[in-house]
N, C-alpha and C positions, 0 to 999 in steps of 0.2 A: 540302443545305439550299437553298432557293429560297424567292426573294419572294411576298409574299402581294398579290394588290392591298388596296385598300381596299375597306369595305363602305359602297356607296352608299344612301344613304335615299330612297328614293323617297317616301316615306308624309310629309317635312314639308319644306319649304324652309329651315326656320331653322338658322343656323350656332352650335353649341353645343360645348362639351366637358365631362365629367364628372369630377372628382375621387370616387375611391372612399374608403372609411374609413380604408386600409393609408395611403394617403397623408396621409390628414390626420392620421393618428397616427404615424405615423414620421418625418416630414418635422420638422427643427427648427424650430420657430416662435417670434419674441421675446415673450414675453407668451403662448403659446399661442393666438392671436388666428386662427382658421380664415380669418377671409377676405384674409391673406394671398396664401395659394395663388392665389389668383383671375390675380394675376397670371404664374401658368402658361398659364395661354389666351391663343392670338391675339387678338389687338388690346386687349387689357388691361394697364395700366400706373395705377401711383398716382401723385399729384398727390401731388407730395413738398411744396410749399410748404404745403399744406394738410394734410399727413398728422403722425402723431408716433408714436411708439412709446414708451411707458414713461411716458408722461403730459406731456413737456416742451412746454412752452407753453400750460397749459392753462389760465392766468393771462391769455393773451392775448384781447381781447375779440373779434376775429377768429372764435375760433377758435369762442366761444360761438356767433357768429351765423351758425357755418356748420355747428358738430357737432361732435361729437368721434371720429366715428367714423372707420377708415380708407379716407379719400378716394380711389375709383377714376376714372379714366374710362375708357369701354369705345369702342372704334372711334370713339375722338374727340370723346365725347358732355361735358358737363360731370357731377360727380360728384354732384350734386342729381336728375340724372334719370333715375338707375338704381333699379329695384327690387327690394329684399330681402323672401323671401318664405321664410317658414319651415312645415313640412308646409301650402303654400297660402298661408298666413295673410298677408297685409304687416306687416313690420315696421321699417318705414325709422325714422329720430329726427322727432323734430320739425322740425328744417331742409327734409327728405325727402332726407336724405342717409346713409352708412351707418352701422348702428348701434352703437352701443360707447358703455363708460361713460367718466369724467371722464379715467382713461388711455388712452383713443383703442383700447379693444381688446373685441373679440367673445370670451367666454371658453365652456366649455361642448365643447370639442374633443372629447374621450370621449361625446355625446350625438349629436354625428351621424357619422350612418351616411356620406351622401356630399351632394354636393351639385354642382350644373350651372351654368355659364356660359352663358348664350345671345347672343351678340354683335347680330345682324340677325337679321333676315325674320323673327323668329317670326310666330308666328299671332296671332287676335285673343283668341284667353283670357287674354293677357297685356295688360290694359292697363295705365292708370296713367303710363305712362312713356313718354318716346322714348329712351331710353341701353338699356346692358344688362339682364338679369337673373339673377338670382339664386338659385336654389330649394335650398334645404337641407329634407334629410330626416332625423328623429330616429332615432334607433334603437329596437329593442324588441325584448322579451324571446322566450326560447326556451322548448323545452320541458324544459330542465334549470336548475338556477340558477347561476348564474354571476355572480361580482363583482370590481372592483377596486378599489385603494387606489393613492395617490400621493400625493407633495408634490415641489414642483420651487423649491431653491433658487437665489436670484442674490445678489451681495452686491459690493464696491465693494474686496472685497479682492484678486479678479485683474484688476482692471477697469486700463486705461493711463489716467496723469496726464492730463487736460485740458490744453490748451497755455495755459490764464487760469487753473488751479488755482494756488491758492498752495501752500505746503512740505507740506499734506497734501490727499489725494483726496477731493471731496465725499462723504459718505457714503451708502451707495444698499443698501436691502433691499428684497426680491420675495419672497414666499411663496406660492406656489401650492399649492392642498392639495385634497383629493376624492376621491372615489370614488364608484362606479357600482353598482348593483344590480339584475338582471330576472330572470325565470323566470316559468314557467307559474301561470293562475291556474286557468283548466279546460285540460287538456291537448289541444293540438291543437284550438285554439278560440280564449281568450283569453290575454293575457302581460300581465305590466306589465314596465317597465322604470324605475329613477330617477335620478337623477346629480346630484352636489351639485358643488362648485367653490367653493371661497374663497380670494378674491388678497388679501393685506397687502403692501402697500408704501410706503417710505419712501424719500424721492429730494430729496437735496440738491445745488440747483441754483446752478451758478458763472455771478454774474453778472459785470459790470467799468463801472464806473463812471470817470469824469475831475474829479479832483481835484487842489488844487494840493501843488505839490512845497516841500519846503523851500526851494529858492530862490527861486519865486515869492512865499514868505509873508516872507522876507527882502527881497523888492523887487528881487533879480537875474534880470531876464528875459531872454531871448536874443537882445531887441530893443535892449538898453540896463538900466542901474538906474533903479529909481523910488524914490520916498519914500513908506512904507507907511503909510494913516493910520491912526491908533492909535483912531479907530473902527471899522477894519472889521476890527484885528487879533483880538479877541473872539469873531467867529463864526468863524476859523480853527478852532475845539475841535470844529466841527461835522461836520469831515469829519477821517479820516483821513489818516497821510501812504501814499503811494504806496509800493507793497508789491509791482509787477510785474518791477522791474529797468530801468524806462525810463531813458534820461538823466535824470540830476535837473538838467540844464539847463533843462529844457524848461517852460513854465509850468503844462501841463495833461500828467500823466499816468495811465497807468492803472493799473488796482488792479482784485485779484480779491476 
């Protein structure tokens, strides 16, 4: 057995790699989210401050004003000026950032076929942008019919305690469900192909809050006693007591 070199392109300057179908469909994905992979190419890495998986943070106004989708940047570029381009078409969000719904994910894995990375040098077909791009290609039909079926469960029951969970685990459901159908419409001519996809999910999020402890509602702080005054003891009903296990010395603790 002996090495192969590699096969030089003479015909483009631009630095690109391809994800084929086998990948995008065998490869574990959280959410099924294809543009995952992306970060299998040189010089591509996600912007984890910016990025989510599973929808966490999507509350934050942040996240509104930048997208929801998962945030790349490609050879260093920021992740607003990459373009996503599906058979041709742009499909970036409104931000001009990548596209995904309210849980930060691209769904639809069983519709494409494959799709390319291009880091630098492309050519001028490609405008729009100075970061990466993008191109995903659909799939389509053959001249036999052929279809699939799935549903991919998650659920909160092998999931590990959060270290701010209290005595039980937030509770978290994912339902991915779908299936695909193409075949010939004239043989050796025309195909169709369709593909459906529906996510249900439900995701209970632990947050922790600083509330006072019994001893501070008593007046013993760490700093000394105080004398509580019996107008502010009334809005004590307003917060819970502390439920994380901190000292209950302390005046402010946390609670999941």
């Amino acid at each position: 057995m002996r090495d192969t070199a590699a096969v030089v392109d003479l015909v483009t300057s631009d630095l690109s790699e391809v994800v084929d179908s086998t990948t995008i469909r065998e490869l574990p994905l959280n959410g099924r989210d294809w543009s995952q992979l992306i970060t299998l190419q040189p010089g591509a890495d996600e912007v984890r401050n910016q990025s989510q998986v599973g929808g966490a943070g999507t509350s934050d106004v942040n996240r509104v004003l930048r997208g929801f989708g998962n945030q790349m940047s490609i050879a260093g570029t920021r992740p607003q000026q990459n373009n996503y381009r599906l058979d041709g078409v742009s499909f970036n969000d409104y931000t001009n950032g990548a596209p995904g719904g309210v849980l930060g994910t691209i769904t639809g894995v069983d519709a494409v076929q494959e799709f390319s990375v291009i880091t630098t040098n492309y050519s001028a077909e490609y405008g729009k942008t100075s970061g990466g791009v993008i191109n995903a290609i659909t799939r389509s039909g053959t001249n036999q019919f052929r279809g699939s079926a799935y549903e991919f469960i998650r659920n909160s029951a092998l999931d590990a305690r959060n270290y701010f969970d209290a005595a039980t685990i937030a509770p978290f459901r994912r339902n991915q469900f779908g299936g695909t159908f193409g075949g010939p419409v004239l043989r050796d001519k025309t195909f169709f192909f369709s593909n459906y996809e529906g996510l249900r999910q439900s995701l209970g999020v632990s947050e922790s809050d600083r509330v006072p402890s019994q001893n501070a509602r008593n007046g013993i702080l760490s700093t000394g006693d105080v004398t509580v005054d019996p107008a502010v003891t009334r809005y004590f009903g307003f917060w819970p007591l502390p439920n994380a296990g901190v000292d209950p010395s302390e005046m402010l603790e946390t609670t999941a």
